[in-house]
N, C-alpha and C positions, 0 to 999 in steps of 0.2 A: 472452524477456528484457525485449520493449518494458512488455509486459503488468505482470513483477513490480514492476519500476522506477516503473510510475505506480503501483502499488499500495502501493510503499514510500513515494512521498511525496505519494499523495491518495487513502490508505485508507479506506474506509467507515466506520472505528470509529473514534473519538477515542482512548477509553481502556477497558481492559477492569479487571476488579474480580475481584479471586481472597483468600480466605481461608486462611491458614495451619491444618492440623489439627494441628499441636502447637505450643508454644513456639519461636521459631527465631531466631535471628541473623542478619542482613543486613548485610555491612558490618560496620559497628559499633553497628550499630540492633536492638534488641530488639523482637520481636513476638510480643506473646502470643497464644497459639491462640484463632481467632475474628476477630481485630481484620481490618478490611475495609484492606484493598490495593489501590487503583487504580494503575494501570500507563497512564500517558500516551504513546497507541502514537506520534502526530508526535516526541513527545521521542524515542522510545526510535529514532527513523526518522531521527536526525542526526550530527551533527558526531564525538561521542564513540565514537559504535559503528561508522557509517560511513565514517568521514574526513574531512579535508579537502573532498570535493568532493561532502558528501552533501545539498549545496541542491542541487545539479546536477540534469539530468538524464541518467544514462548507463545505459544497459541494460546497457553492457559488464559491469560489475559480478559479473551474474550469467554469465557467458560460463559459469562452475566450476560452476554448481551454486548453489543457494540455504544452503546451508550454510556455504560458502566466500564471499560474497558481501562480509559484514563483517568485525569485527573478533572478534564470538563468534559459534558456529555457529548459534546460535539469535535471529538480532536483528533478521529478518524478523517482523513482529508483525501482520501485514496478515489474518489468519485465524485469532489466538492462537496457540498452540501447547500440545502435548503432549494429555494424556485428556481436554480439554476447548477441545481444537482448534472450529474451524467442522465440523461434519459434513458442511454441501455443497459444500466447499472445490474438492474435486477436477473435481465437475461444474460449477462454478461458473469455473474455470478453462476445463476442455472447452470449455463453451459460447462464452467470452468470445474464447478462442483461434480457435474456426469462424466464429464472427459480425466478428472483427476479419480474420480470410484471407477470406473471403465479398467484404466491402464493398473490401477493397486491389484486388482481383482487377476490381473494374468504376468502383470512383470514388476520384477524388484529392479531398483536404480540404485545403481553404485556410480558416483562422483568418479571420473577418468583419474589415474592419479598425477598425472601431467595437468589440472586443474589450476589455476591461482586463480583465488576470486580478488576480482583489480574491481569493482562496479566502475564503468564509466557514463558520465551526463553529458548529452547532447539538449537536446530536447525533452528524451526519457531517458529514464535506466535503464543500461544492458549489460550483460558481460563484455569488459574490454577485449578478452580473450576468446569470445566467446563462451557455450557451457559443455562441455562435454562428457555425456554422460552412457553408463556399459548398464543397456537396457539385456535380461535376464528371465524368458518366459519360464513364469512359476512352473511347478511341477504338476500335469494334470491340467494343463489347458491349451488349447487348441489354437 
């Protein structure tokens, strides 16, 4: 849950780009087959789909399931979704998941107190400042 929640509001992708193959309707917006579609994933990661408290940060969110998490089932945008999903999504989790149990299991992380979080976008999200953080091996491990 920690995992999806920072992925929901400091995803790797800004915005992803998908093309309609036929004529379609959005809303009330016409769009003719071809015309390029960016999908700004931070927008689509707030207030409207989320709730009230989707500056937050709450893992709890996902307690249900990533499906259940917003207000549509699909409004996790952190790896696209559907036939043009991320394909290394799920290993990409795997790993992130082992290497975040790995490092809790032997060291605590305290935030440097020289820190500002600036988030800055390029392409993706990174710290403008970087992150600098006073890693702490636990007591009892090697």
């Amino acid at each position: 849950m920690v995992l999806l929640e920072t992925l929901r509001l400091y995803g790797p992708a800004l915005f992803m780009q998908r093309k309609p193959v036929t004529d379609i309707t959005v809303g009330s917006k016409k769009l003719p087959k071809g015309v390029a579609v960016v999908i700004p994933i931070p927008i689509m990661h707030r207030e409207e789909v989320w709730g009230d408290d989707a500056g937050g940060f709450n893992p709890l969110r996902f307690e249900n399931g990533v499906t259940r998490a917003g207000k549509v089932p699909h409004a996790m945008l952190a790896f696209s979704m559907g036939p043009r999903s991320c394909i290394g999504q799920d290993l990409a989790m795997l790993e992130a998941k082992a290497m975040l149990a790995l490092m809790l299991q032997k060291f605590s992380f305290t935030l440097s107190p020289g820190y500002v979080h600036a988030p800055a976008d390029v392409f993706s999200l990174k710290p403008k400042f970087g992150l600098p953080v006073i890693l702490r091996r636990l007591d009892g491990c090697s």
